[in-house]
N, C-alpha and C positions, 0 to 999 in steps of 0.2 A: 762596485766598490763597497756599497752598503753591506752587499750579504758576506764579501771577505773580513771586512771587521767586525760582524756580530760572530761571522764563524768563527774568529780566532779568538774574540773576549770570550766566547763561550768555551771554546778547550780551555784557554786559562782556568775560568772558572772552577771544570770540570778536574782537571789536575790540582786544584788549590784546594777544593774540596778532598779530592783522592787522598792528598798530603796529610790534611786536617782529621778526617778519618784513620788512615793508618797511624797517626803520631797520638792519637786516642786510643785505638786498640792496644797500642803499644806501652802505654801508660797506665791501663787497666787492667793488661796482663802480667806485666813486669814490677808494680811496685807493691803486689801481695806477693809474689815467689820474692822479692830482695827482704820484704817486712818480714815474711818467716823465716828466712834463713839468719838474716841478723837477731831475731830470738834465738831462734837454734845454738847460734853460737855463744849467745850469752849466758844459756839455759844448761848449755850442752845438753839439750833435749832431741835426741833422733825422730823423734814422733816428726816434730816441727819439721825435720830435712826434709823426711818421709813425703808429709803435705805440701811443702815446696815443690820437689820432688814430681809428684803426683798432677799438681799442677803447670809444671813447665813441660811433663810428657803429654797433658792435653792440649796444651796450646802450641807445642814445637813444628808441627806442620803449619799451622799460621803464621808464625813468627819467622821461620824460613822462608816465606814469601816475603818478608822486607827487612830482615838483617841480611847480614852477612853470615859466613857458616864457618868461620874459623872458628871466634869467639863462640859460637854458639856446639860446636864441638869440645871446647874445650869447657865451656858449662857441664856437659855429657858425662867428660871424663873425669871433671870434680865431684860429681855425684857419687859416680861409684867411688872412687877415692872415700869422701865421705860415709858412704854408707860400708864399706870396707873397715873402717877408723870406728865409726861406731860396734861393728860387731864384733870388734877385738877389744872395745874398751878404751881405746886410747883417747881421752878425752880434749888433750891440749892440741892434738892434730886434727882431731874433729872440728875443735870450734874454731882453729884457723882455716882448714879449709872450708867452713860457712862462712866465713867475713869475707875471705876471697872471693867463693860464690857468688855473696850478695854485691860486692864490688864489682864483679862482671857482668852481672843481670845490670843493674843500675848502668853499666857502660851500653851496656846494647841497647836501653831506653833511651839512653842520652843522644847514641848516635842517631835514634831516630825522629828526635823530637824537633820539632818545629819551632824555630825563633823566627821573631820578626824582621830581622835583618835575612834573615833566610829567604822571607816572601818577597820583600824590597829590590 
């Protein structure tokens, strides 16, 4: 009876940590791609996309591991949109499609972030 309750506190454990972990990784990858994209669009600076950009194609195989991949395609397909929009110049569709960007990224941190009512 003893070894079935420390084995089961210890998977919790083990999963609360995993939780805690992922909703960190997910917070330190996703709120520098939402920070520069919402520059991007204020600046209408492409550099900044570009670095967004750059940083969400190195982290997209980890973050696929614990979002979901609708949202995170449809991230994909804003990009290029945007990076399209900057190289024609069009300014006012560039910087909406970076606020929208940065509004997606922030939704896929959020779905994955860890409340306390979550762990209760």
């Amino acid at each position: 009876m003893k070894l079935r309750t420390i084995l089961g506190i210890g998977i919790l454990i083990f999963f609360l940590a995993g939780g805690l972990l992922s909703s960190r990784f997910m917070e330190r990858t996703c709120t520098p791609i939402s920070k520069l994209l919402n520059q991007a669009a204020e600046n209408t600076d492409p550099k900044l996309a570009q670095k967004a950009k750059n940083l969400w194609d190195s982290c997209h195989h980890s973050i696929a591991t614990l979002a979901d991949h609708t949202p995170m395609d449809e991230v994909d397909s804003l990009f290029s949109q945007a990076m399209n929009y900057a190289k024609n110049g069009n300014k006012q569709e560039f910087s909406a499609i970076c606020s929208r960007l940065a509004s997606l990224v922030d939704a896929i941190y959020e779905a994955q972030k860890i409340y306390w009512w979550n762990i209760i």
